[in-house]
C-alpha positions, 0 to 999 in steps of 0.5 A: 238659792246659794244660802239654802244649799250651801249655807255661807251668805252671811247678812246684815241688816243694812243697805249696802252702800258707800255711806254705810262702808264703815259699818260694813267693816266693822261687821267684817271684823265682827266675822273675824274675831270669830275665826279663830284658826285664822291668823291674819285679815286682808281687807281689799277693794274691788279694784285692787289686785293682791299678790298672794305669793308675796304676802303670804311670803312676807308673814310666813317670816314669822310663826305669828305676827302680832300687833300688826296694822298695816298698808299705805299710811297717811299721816297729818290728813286734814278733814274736808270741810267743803260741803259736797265734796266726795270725803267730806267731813263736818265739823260736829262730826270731827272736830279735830284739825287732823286726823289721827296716821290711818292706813288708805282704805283700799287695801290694809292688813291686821293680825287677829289680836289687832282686829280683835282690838278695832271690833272692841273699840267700834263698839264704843266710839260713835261711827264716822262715815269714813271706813279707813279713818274710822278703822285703822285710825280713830278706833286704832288710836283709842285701843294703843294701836300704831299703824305701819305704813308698807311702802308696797301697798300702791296705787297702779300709777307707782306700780306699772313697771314692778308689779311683781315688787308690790303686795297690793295695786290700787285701781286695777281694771281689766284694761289696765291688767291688759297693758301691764302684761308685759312687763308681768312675771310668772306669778299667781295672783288674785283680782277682784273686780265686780267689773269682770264679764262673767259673774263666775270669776267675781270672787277669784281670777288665777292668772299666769301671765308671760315675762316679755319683758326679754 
């Protein structure tokens, strides 16, 4: 078994669901706070494809970025209230008639004194069932912190034709990554996709890809 030879499966006591998202990010940033050599976090889903290159460029501009909370901000979202809807959110859940800017769930970034911060404030705050506006939106408000939208964080619709431009895709396939290969650059760049057929590329997919677009 992986954890008796290897000793790196972390676990909790919930079932993993969608319903429990939230608390499985928050013990994500229980984790974090604890890696004290690491600078930033970068929560993605299964289906988004990360450019490494890109981001790490992006923070490297600076020794050390603090403060920092962000991704695609949404901004005056209203709460569901349409019972049996996929986000739906009852009122004694959250009473309020917007929710406070959060960043979209599927791909976000944070300095570690940020997520510091977030652990902190879930500890405190009732969970709700929605991970992004939970995270990155009711906890990011009580602890003072303003998420930042970056206009490079998109779903794959926005990102067919410049890929090569974004730090983040949302709703990345392997059929799609297929029909976005010619237009790609040479670049590094890291999937993951519980989708993918072969269990031992799950956690990591380097990709070099051909520029056709000559």
């Amino acid at each position: 078994m992986e954890k008796q030879a290897q000793n790196d499966v972390i676990q909790e006591d919930f079932i993993d669901c969608y319903s429990n998202l939230t608390l499985k990010s928050v013990v994500m940033l229980k984790l974090f706070t604890f890696c004290s050599k690491c600078k930033y976090l970068l929560k993605a889903d299964e289906d988004v494809l990360i450019n490494v290159n890109k981001i790490v460029g992006m923070l490297s501009v600076k020794s050390n970025i603090k403060n920092l909370l962000t991704g695609r901000l949404l901004s005056y979202e209203k709460p569901v209230r349409r019972f049996g809807r996929k986000w739906f959110s009852p009122r004694y859940m959250y009473p309020e008639k917007t929710y406070p800017n959060f960043v979209a769930g599927p791909a976000y970034l944070m300095s570690l004194d940020v997520a510091k911060k977030l652990y902190e404030k879930a500890l405190t705050i009732p969970l709700f069932h929605l991970e992004d506006v939970f995270i990155t939106g009711i906890c990011a408000r009580k602890a003072r912190i303003q998420p930042i939208n970056n206009k490079l964080f998109v779903d794959y619709s926005v990102a067919i034709r410049n890929w090569f431009k974004m730090l983040s895709i949302h709703g990345v396939n392997l059929i799609k990554l297929r029909q976005m290969k010619s237009d790609f650059d040479p670049v590094r760049c890291i999937i993951i996709n519980r989708k993918l057929r072969n269990p031992s590329k799950w956690n990591t997919l380097h990709l070099k890809l051909t520029d056709n677009r000559k």
